[in-house]
Structures are given as C-alpha cells and as structure tokens.
TIMI-2910 file (N, C-alpha, C, CB; in pm, 1 decimal, decimal comma, always signed):
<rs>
+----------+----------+----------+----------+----------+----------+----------+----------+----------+----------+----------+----------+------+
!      n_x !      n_y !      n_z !     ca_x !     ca_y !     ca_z !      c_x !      c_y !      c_z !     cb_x !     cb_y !     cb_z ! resn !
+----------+----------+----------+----------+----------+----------+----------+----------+----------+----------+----------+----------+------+
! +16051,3 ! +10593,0 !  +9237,0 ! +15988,6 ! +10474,1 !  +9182,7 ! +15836,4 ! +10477,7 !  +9201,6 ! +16047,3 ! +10349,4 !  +9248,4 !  Unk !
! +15817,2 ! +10511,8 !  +9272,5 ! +15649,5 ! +10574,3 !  +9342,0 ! +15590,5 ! +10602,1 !  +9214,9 ! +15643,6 ! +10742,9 !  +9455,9 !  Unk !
! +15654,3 ! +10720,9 !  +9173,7 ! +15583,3 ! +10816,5 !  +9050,7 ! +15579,3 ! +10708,6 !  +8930,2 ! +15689,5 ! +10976,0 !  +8999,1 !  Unk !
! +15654,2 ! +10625,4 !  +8924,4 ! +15686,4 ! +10541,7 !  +8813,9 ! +15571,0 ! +10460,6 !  +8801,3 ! +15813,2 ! +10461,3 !  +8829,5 !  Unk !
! +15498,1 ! +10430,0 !  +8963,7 ! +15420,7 ! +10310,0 !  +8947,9 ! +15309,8 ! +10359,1 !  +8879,5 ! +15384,4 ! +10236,0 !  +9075,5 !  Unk !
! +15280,1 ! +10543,7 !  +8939,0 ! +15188,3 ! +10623,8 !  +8924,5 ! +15177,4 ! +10632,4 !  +8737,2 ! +15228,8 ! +10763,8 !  +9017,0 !  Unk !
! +15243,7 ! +10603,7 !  +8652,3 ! +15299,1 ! +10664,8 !  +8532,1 ! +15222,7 ! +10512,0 !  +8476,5 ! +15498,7 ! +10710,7 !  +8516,1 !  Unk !
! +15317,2 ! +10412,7 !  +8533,6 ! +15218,4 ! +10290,5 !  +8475,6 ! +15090,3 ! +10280,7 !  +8461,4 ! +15224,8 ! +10191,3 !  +8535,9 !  Unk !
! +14980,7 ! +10277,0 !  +8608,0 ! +14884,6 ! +10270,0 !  +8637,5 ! +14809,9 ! +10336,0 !  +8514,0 ! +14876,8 ! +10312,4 !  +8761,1 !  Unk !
! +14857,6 ! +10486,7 !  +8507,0 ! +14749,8 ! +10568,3 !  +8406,1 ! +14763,0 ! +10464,4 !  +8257,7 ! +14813,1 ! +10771,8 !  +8370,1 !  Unk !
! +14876,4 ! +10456,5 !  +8261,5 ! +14940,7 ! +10399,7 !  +8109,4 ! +14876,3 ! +10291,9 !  +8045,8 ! +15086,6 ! +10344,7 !  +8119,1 !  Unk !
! +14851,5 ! +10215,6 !  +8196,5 ! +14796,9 ! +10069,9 !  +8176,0 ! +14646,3 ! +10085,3 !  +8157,8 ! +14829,9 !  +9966,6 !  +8307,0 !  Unk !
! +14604,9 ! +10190,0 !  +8205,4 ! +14439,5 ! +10183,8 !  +8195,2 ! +14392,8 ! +10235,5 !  +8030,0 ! +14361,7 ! +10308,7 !  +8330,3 !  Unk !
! +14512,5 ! +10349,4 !  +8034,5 ! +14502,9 ! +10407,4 !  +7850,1 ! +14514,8 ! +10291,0 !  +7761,9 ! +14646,0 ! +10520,9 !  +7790,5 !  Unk !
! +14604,3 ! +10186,0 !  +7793,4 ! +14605,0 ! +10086,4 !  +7704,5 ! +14454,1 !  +9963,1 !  +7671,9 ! +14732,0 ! +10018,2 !  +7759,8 !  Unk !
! +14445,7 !  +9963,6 !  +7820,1 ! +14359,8 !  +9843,4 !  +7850,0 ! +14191,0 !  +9913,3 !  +7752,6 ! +14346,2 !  +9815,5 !  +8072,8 !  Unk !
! +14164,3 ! +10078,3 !  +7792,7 ! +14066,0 ! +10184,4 !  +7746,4 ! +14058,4 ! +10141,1 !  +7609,6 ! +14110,5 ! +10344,4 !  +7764,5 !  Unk !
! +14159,4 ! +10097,9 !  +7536,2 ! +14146,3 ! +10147,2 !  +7364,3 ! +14180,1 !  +9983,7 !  +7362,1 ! +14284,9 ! +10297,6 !  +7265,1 !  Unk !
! +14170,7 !  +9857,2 !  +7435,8 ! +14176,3 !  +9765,4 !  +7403,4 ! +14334,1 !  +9695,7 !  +7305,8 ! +14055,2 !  +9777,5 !  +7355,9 !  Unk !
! +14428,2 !  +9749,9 !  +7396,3 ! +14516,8 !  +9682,2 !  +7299,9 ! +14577,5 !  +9564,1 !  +7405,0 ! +14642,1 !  +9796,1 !  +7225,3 !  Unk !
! +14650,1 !  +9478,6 !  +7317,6 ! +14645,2 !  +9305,5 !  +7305,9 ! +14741,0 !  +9284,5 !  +7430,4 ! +14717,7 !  +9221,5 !  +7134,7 !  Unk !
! +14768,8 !  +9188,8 !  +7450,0 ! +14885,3 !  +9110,9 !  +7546,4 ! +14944,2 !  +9260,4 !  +7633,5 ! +15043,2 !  +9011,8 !  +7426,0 !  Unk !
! +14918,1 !  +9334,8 !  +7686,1 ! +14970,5 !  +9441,2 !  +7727,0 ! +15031,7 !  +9367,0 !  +7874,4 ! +14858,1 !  +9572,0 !  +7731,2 !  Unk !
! +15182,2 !  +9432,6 !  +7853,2 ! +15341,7 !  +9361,0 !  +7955,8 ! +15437,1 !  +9466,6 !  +8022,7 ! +15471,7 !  +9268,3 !  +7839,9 !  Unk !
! +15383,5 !  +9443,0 !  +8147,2 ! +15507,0 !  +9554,4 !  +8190,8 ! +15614,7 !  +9490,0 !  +8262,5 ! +15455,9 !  +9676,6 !  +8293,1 !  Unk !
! +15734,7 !  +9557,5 !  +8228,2 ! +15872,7 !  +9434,2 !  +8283,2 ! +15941,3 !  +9577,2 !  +8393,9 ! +16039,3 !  +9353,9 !  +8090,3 !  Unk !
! +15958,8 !  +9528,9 !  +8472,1 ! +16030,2 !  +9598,3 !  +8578,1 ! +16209,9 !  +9627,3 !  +8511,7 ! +16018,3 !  +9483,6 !  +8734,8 !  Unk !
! +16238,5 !  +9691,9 !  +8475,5 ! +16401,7 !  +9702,9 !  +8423,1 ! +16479,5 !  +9783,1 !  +8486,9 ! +16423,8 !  +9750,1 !  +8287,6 !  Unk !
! +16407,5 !  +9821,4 !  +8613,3 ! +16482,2 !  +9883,7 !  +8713,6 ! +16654,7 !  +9854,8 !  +8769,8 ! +16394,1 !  +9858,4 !  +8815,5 !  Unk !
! +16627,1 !  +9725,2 !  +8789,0 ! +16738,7 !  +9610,0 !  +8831,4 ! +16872,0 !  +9646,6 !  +8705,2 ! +16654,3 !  +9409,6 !  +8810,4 !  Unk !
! +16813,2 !  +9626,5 !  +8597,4 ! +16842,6 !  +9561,8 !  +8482,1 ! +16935,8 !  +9712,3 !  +8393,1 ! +16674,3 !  +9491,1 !  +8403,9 !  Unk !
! +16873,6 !  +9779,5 !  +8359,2 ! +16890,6 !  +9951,7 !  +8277,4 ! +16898,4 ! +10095,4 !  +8364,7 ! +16739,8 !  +9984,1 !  +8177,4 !  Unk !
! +16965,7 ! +10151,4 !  +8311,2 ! +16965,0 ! +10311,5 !  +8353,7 ! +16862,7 ! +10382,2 !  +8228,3 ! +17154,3 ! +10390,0 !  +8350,6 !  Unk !
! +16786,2 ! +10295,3 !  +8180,0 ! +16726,2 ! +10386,3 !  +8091,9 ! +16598,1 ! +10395,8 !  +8116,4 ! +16743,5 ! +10358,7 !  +7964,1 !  Unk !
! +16512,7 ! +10332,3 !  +8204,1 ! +16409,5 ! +10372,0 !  +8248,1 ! +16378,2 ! +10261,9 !  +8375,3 ! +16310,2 ! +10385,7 !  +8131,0 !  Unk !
! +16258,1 ! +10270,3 !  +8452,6 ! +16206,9 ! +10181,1 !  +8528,6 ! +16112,6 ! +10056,4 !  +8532,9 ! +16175,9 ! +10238,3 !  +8581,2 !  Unk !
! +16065,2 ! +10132,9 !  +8385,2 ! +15936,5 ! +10028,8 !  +8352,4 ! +15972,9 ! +10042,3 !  +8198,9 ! +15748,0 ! +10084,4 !  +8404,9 !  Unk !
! +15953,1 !  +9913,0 !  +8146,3 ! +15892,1 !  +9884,4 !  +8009,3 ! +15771,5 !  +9845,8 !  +7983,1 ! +15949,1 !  +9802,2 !  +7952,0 !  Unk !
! +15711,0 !  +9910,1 !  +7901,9 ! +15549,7 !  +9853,3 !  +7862,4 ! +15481,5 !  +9809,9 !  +7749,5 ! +15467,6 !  +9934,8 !  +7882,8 !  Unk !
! +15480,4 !  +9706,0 !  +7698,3 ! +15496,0 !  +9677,7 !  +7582,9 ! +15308,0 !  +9608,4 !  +7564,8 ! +15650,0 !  +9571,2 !  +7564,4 !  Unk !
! +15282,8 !  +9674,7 !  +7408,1 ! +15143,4 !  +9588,5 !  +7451,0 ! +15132,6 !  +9654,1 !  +7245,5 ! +14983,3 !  +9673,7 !  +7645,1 !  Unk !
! +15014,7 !  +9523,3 !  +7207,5 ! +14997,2 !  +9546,5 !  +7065,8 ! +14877,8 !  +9577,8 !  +6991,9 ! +15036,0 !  +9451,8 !  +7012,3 !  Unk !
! +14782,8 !  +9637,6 !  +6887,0 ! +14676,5 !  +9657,3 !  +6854,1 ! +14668,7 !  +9553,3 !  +6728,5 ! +14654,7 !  +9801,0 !  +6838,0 !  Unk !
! +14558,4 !  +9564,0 !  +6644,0 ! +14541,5 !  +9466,6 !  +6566,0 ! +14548,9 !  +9518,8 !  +6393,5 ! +14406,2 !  +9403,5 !  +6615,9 !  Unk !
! +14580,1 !  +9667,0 !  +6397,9 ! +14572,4 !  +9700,2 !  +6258,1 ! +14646,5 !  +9885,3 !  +6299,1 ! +14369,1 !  +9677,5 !  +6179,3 !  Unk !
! +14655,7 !  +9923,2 !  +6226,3 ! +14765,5 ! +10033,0 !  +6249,1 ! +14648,9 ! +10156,5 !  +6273,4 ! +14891,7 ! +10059,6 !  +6095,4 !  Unk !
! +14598,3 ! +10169,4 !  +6265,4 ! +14450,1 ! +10233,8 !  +6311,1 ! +14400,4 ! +10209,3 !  +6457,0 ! +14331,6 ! +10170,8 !  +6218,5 !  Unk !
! +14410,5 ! +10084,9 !  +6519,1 ! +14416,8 ! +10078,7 !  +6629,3 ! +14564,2 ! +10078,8 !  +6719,8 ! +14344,2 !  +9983,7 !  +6637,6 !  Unk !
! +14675,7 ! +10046,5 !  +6628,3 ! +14768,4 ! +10132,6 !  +6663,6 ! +14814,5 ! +10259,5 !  +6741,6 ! +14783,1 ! +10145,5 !  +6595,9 !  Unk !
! +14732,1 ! +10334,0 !  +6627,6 ! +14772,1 ! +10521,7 !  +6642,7 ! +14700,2 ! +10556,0 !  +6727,6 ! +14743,9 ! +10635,9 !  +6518,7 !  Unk !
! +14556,4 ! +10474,5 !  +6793,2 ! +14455,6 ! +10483,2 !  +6856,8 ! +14517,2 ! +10470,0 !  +6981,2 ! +14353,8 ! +10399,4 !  +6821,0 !  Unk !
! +14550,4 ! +10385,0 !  +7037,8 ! +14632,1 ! +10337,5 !  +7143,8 ! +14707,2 ! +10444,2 !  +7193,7 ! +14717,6 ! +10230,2 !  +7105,4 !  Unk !
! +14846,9 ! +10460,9 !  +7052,9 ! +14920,9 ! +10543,6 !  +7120,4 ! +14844,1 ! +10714,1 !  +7139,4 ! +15062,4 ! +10536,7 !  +7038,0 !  Unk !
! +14733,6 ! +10746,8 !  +7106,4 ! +14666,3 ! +10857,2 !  +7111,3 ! +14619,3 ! +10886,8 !  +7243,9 ! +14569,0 ! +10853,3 !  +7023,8 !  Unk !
! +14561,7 ! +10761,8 !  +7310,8 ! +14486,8 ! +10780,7 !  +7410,2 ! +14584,5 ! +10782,3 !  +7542,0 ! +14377,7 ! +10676,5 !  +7406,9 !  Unk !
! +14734,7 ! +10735,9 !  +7494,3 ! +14827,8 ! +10717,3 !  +7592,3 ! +14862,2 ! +10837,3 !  +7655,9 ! +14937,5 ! +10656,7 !  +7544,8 !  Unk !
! +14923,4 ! +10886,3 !  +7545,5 ! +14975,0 ! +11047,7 !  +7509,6 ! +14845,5 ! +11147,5 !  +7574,9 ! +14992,2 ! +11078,0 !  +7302,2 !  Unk !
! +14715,5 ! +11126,0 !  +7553,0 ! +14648,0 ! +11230,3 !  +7641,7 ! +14617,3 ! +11209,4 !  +7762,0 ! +14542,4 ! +11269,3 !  +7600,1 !  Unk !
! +14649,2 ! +11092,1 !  +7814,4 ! +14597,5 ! +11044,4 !  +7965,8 ! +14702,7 ! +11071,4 !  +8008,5 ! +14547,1 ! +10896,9 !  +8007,5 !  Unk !
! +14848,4 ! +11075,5 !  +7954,5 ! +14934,1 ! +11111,8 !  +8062,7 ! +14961,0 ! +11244,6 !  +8023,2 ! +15060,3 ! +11024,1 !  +8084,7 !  Unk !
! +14926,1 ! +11283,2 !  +7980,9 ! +14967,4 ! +11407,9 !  +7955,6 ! +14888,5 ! +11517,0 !  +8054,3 ! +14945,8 ! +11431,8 !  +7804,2 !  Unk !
! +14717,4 ! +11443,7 !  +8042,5 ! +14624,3 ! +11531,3 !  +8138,0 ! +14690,7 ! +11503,5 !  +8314,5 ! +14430,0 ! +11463,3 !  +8115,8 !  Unk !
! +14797,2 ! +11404,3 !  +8333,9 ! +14795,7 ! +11340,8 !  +8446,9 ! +14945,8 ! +11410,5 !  +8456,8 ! +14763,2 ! +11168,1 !  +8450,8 !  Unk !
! +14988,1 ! +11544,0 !  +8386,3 ! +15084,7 ! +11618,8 !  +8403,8 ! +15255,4 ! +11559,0 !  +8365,5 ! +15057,8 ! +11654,7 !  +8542,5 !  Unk !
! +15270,1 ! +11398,6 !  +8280,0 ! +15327,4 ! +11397,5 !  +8219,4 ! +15420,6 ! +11391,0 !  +8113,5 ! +15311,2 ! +11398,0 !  +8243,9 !  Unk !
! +15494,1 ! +11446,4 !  +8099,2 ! +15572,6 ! +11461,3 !  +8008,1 ! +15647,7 ! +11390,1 !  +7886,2 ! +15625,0 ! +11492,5 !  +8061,3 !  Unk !
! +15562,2 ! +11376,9 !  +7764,9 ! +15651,2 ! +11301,2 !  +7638,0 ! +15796,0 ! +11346,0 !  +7628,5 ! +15586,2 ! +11336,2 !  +7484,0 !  Unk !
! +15854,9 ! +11296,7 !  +7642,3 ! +16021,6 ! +11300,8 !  +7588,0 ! +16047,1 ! +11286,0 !  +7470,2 ! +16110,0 ! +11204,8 !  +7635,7 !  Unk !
! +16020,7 ! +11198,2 !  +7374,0 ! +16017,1 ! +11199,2 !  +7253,7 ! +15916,4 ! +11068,4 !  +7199,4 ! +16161,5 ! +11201,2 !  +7211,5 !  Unk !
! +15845,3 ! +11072,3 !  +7133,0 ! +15752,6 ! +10949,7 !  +7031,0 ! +15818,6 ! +10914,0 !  +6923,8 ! +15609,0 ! +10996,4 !  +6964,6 !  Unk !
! +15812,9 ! +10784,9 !  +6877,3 ! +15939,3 ! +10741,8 !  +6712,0 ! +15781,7 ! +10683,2 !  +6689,5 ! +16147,0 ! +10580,5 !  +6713,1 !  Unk !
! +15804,6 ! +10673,7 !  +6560,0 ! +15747,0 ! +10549,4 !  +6505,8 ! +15579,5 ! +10623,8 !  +6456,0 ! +15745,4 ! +10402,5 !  +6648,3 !  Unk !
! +15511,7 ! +10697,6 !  +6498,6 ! +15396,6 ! +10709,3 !  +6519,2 ! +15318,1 ! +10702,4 !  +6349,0 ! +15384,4 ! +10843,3 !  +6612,9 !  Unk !
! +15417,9 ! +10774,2 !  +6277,6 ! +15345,9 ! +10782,5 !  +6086,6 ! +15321,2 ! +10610,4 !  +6041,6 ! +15512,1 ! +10871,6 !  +5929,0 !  Unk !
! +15432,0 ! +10540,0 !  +6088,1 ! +15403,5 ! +10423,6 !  +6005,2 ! +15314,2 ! +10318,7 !  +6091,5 ! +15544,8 ! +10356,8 !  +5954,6 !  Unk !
! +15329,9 ! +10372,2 !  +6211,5 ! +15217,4 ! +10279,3 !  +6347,6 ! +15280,4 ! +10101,2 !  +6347,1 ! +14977,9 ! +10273,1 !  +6274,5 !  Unk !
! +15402,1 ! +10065,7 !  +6304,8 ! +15391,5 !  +9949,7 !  +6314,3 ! +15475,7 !  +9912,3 !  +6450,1 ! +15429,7 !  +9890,8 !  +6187,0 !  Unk !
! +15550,7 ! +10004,8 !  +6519,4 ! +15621,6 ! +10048,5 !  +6630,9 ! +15660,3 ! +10182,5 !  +6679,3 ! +15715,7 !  +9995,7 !  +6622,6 !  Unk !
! +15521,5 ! +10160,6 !  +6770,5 ! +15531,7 ! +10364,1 !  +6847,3 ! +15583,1 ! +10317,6 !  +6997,1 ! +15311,2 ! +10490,7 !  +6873,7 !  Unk !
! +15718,2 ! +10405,7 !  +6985,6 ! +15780,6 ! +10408,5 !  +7110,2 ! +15747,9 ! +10570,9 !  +7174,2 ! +15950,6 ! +10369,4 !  +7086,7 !  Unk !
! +15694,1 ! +10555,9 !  +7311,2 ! +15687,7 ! +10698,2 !  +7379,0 ! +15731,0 ! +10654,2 !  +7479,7 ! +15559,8 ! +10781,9 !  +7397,3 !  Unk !
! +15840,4 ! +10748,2 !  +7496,8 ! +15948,6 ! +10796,1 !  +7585,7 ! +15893,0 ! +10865,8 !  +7719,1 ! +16039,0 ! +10898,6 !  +7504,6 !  Unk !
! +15854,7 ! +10807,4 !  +7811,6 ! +15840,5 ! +10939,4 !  +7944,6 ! +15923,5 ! +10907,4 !  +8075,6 ! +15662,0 ! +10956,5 !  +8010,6 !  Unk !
! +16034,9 ! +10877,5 !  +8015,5 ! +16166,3 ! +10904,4 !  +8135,8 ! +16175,0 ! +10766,3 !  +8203,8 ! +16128,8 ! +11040,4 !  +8274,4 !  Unk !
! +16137,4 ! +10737,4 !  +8303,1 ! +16130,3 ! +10621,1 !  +8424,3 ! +16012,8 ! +10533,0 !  +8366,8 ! +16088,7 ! +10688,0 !  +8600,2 !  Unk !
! +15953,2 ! +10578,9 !  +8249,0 ! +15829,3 ! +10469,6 !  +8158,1 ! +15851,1 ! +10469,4 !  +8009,3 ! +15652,5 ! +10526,6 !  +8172,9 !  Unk !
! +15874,2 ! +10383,4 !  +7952,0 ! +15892,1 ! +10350,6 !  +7798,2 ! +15808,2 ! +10284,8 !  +7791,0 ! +16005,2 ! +10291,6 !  +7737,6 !  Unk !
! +15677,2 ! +10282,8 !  +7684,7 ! +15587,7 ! +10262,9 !  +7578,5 ! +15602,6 ! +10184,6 !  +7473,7 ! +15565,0 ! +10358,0 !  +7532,2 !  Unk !
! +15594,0 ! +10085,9 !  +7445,3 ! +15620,3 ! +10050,5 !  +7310,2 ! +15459,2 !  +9999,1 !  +7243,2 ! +15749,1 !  +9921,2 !  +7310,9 !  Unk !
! +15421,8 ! +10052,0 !  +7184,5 ! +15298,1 ! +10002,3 !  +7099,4 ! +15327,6 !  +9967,2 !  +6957,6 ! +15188,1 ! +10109,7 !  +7094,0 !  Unk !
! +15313,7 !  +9833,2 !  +6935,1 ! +15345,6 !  +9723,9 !  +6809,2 ! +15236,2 !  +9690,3 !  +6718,6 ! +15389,9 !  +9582,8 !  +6862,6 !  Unk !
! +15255,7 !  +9666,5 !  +6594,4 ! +15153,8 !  +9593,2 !  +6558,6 ! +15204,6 !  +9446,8 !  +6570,4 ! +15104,0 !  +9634,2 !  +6423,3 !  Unk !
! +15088,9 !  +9338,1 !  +6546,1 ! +15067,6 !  +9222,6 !  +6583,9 ! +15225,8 !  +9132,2 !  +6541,9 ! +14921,9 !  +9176,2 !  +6510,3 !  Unk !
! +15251,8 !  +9199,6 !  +6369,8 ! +15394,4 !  +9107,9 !  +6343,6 ! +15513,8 !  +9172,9 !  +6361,2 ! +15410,3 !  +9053,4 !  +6201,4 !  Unk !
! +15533,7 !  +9284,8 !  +6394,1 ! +15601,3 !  +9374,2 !  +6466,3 ! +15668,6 !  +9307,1 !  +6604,3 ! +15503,3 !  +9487,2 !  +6494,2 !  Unk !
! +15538,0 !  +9324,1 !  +6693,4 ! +15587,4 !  +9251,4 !  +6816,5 ! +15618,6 !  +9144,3 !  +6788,1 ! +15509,6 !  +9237,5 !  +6919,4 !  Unk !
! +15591,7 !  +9060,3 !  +6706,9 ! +15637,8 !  +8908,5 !  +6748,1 ! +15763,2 !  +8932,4 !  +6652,6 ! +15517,4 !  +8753,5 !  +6705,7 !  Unk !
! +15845,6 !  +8983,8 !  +6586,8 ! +15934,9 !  +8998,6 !  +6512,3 ! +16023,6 !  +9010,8 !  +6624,9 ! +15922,7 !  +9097,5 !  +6410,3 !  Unk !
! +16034,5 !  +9210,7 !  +6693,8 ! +16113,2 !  +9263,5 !  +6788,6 ! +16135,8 !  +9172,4 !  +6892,2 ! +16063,5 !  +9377,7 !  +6835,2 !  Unk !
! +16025,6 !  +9088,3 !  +6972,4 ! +16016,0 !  +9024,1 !  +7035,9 ! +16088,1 !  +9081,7 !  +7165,6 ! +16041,5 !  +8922,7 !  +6978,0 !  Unk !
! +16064,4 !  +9227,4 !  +7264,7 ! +16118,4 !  +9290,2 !  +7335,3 ! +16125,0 !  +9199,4 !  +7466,4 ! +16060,3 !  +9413,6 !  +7335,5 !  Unk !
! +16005,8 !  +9144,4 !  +7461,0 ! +15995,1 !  +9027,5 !  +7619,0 ! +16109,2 !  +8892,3 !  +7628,4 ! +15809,2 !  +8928,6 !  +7617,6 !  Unk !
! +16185,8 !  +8910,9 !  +7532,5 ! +16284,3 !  +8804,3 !  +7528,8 ! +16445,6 !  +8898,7 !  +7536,8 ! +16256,0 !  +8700,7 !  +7368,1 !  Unk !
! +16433,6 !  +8985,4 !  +7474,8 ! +16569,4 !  +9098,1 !  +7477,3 ! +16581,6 !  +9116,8 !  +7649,8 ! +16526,9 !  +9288,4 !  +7378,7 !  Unk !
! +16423,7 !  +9164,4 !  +7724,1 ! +16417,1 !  +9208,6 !  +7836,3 ! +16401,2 !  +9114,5 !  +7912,4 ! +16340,8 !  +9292,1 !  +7851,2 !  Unk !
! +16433,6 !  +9001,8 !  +7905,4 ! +16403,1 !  +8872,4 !  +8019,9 ! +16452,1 !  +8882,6 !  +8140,0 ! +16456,5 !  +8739,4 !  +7984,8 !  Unk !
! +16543,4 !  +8958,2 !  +8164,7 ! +16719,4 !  +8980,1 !  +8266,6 ! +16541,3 !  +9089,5 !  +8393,1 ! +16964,6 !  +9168,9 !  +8121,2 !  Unk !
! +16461,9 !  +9165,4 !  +8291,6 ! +16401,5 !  +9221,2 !  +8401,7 ! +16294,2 !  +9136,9 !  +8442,6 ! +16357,8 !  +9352,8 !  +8377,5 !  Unk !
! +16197,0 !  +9168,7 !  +8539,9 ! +16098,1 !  +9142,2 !  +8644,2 ! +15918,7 !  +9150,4 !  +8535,7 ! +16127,1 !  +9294,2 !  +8794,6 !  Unk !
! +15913,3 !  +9042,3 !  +8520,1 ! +15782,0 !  +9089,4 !  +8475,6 ! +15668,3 !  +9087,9 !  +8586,1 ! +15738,9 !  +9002,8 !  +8358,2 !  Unk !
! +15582,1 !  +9184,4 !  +8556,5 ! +15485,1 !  +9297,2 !  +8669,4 ! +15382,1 !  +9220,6 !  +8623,0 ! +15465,9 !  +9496,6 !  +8647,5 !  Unk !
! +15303,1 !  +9130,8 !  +8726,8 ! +15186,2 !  +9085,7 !  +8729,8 ! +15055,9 !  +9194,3 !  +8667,9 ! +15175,9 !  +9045,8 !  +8873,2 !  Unk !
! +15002,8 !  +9148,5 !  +8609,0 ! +14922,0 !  +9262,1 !  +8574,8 ! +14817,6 !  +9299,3 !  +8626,6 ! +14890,7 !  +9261,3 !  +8475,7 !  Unk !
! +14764,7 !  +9196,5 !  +8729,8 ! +14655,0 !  +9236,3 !  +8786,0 ! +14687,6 !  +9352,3 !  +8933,8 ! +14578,6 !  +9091,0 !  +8819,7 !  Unk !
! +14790,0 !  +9366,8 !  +8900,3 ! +14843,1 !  +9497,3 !  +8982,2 ! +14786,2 !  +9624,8 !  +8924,8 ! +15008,4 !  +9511,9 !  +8977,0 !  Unk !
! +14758,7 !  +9602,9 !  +8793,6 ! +14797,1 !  +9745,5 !  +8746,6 ! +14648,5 !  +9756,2 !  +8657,3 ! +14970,6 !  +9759,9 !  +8642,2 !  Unk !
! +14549,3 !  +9667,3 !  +8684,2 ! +14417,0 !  +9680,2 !  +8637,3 ! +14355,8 !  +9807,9 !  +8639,6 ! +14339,9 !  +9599,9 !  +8703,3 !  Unk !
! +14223,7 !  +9814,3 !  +8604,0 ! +14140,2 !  +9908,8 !  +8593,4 ! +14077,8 !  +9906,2 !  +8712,6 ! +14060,9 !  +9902,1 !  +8487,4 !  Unk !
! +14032,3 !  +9820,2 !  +8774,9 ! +13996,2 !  +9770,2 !  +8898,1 ! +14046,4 !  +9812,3 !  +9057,6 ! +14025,2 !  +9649,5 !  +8876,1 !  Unk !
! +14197,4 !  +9789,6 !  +9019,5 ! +14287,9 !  +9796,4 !  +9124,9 ! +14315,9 !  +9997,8 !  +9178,8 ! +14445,8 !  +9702,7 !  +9050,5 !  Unk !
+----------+----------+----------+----------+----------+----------+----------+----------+----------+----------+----------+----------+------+
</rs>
C-alpha cells in the first residue's frame, strides 16, 4: 500500500502540473480487488484532456511505473490508465458528470487531498 501512496503522490502532482479540474482520489482498498486507489479528475476540452493524460503517463513512467493498459485516449472524452494498485480516470467535463464514478464508488474512502498536494 506504501507504493500505492507513492503512485498517487506522482499522479496527483501530474494532474494538478497540467491543471486538471476537481481531481478525487477514493481509497477502494476496503471496497475492490481491482486496485487501491481510484483517481478521477477532469480537463476542460479534449486537448487538455490528452494533455493530462500525457503528462501522467511520463511522470510515472520516469518514476519506473508501469502502464497496464490506457482505453479511451483517441477520443479523450474518458482516458482510463491502468497501473495495477492505481486507476486513472481522466474525463471530459460532461463525461464525468454523466459516468459520475464518485457516486458508483461511494462504498470507498475519499482521500483528503491536501494529503497528496504539491506542497506536501
């Protein structure tokens, strides 16, 4: 879980770096066998979209890890990246409020965010 927090931290700063919106991480540890963290956060046009998920993908990647698989990335209106114990979801604005993942995932822990600042 350590590494997990480690996986956020970068994740959260790649997000916060390229400025994308309401960015939410829900603890689903409790909750799923499918990862530890969910991270859900949105840009304002599909350009800042692909931007987002660009800068994600190289910060963890320089930080040694590993994409599992990316969906979504051609049409940018929902890029999911997969890195095991961290799921990604980058939305556009009516996207997220459509999927509405923070209501599917309520059962988990939502992660204060000033945990996971640039700062911190």
């Amino acid at each position: 879980m350590a590494d997990s927090i480690e996986m956020v931290k970068i994740a959260y700063k790649a997000l916060d770096d390229k400025l994308a919106e309401d960015i939410t991480v829900i603890d689903i540890s409790g909750v799923s066998v499918l990862a530890d963290y969910f991270m859900i956060a949105n840009g304002a046009n599909i350009n800042q979209v692909q931007a987002i998920a660009d800068e994600v993908m190289e910060k963890m990647g320089r930080a040694g890890y590993s994409l599992r698989q990316v969906e979504g990335y051609e049409s940018a209106a929902w890029i999911l990246m997969d890195y095991s114990d961290v799921v990604i979801h980058v939305f556009s604005r009516e996207d997220r409020r459509f999927y509405d993942l923070e209501r599917i995932w309520r059962d988990g822990t939502l992660i204060d965010m000033e945990e996971f600042s640039p700062e911190s």
